[in-house]
C-alpha positions in Angstrom: 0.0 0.0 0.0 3.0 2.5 0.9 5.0 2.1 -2.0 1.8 1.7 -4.8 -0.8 4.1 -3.7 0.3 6.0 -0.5 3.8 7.7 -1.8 1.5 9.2 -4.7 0.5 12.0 -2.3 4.4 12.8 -2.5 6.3 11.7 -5.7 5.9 12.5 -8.7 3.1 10.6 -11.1 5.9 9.3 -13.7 7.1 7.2 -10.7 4.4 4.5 -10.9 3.7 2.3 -12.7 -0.1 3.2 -14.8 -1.9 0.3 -13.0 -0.8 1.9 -9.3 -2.2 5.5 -10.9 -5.4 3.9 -11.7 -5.8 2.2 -8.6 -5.5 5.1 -6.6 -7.8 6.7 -9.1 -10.5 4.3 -9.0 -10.2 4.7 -4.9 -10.4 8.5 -5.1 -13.5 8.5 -7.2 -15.6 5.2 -5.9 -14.8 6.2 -1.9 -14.2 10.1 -2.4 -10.9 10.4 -0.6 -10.6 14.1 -0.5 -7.0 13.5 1.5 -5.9 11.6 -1.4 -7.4 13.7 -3.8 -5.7 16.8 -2.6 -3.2 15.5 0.3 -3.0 18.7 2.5 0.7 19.1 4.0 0.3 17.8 6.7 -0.8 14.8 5.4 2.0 14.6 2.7 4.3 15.1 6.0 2.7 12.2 7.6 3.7 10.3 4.1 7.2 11.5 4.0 7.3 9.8 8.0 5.6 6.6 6.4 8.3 6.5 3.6 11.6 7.0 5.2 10.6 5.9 8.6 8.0 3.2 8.6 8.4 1.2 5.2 11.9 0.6 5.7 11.3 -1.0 9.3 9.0 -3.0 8.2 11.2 -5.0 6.7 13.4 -5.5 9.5 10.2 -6.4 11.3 9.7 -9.3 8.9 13.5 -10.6 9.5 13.1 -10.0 13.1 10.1 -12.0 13.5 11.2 -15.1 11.0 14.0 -15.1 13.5 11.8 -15.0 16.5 13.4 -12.3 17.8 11.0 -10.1 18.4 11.2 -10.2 22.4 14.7 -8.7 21.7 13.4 -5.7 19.8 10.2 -5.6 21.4 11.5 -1.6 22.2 11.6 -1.2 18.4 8.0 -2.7 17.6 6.5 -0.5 20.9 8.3 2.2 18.8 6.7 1.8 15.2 3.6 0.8 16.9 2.9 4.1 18.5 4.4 6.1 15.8 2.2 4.1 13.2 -1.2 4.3 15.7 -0.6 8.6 15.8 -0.3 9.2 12.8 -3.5 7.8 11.9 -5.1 10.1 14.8 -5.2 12.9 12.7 -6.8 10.9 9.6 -9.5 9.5 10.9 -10.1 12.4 12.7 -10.8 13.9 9.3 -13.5 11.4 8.3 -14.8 12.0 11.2 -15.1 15.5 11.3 -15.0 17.1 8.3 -18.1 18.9 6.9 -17.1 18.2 3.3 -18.3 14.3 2.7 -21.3 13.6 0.0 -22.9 11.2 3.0 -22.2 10.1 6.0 -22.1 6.0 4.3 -18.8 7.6 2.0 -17.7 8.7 5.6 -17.9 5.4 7.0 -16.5 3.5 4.5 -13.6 5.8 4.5 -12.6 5.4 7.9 -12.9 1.5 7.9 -10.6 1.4 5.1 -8.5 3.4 7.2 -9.0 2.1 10.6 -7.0 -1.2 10.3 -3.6 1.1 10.0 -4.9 2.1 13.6 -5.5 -1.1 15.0 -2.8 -3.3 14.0 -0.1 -1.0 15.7 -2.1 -0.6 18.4 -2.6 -4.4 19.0 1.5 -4.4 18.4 1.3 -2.3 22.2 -0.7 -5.0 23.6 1.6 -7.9 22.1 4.6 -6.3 23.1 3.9 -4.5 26.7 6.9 -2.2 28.1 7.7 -5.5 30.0 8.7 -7.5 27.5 12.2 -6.8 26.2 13.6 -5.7 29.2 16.0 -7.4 30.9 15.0 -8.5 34.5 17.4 -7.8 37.3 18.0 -10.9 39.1 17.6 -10.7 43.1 20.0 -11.6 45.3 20.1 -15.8 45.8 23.0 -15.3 47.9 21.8 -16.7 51.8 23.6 -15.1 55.1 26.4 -16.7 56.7 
């Protein structure tokens, strides 16, 4: 989804290929996404975040967990997850809120396409509370001579 249809908002169109264009434009006019349509800057800054920040560790999530070593960067996933979940905030907030929607159905379908890049981060907090990852400190075993 990042690299086909969401990096639109902020590259130029000669960087897709035409069946990525047309997806996005078949999205834009069937759900009447006015933040892809005309992606406001702070939206295209929230892109910019998904780009350079979250698309490249998702990959190294992948590794990570084929390894099973997710307990060891479980700071990392708490990390993305939070990042991911907030930026999302100010999105759905839009469908929520904004005056400018044809009907409130078009509203509600576009914030349950949206809503699962809210709640699969946030269930990423739940799998991976601040506990886990963190080394325990050992008590003293040691018994009094």
């Amino acid at each position: 989804i990042t690299v086909l249809l969401d990096i639109q908002a902020i590259l130029p169109r000669n960087y897709f290929p035409t069946f990525a264009l047309e997806l996005l434009n078949k999205h834009k006019s069937i759900n009447h996404d006015d933040l892809m349509a005309q992606p406001p800057l702070w939206l295209q800054s929230l892109i910019w975040c998904e780009l350079l920040f979250q698309l490249p560790f998702f990959f190294v999530a992948i590794k990570v967990l084929l390894l099973k070593r997710e307990i060891a960067f479980a700071s990392f996933f708490r990390i993305y997850a939070a990042h991911v979940s907030t930026t999302l905030v100010p999105i759905l907030a839009h469908f929520v809120c904004a005056p400018n929607f044809p009907s409130n159905k078009i509203r509600c379908i576009l914030f349950l396409i949206y809503a699962p890049y809210f709640i699969i981060p946030i269930s990423l907090l739940f799998a991976f509370p601040p506990s886990v990852g963190h080394p325990s400190f050992p008590t003293s075993t040691k018994k009094e001579e």
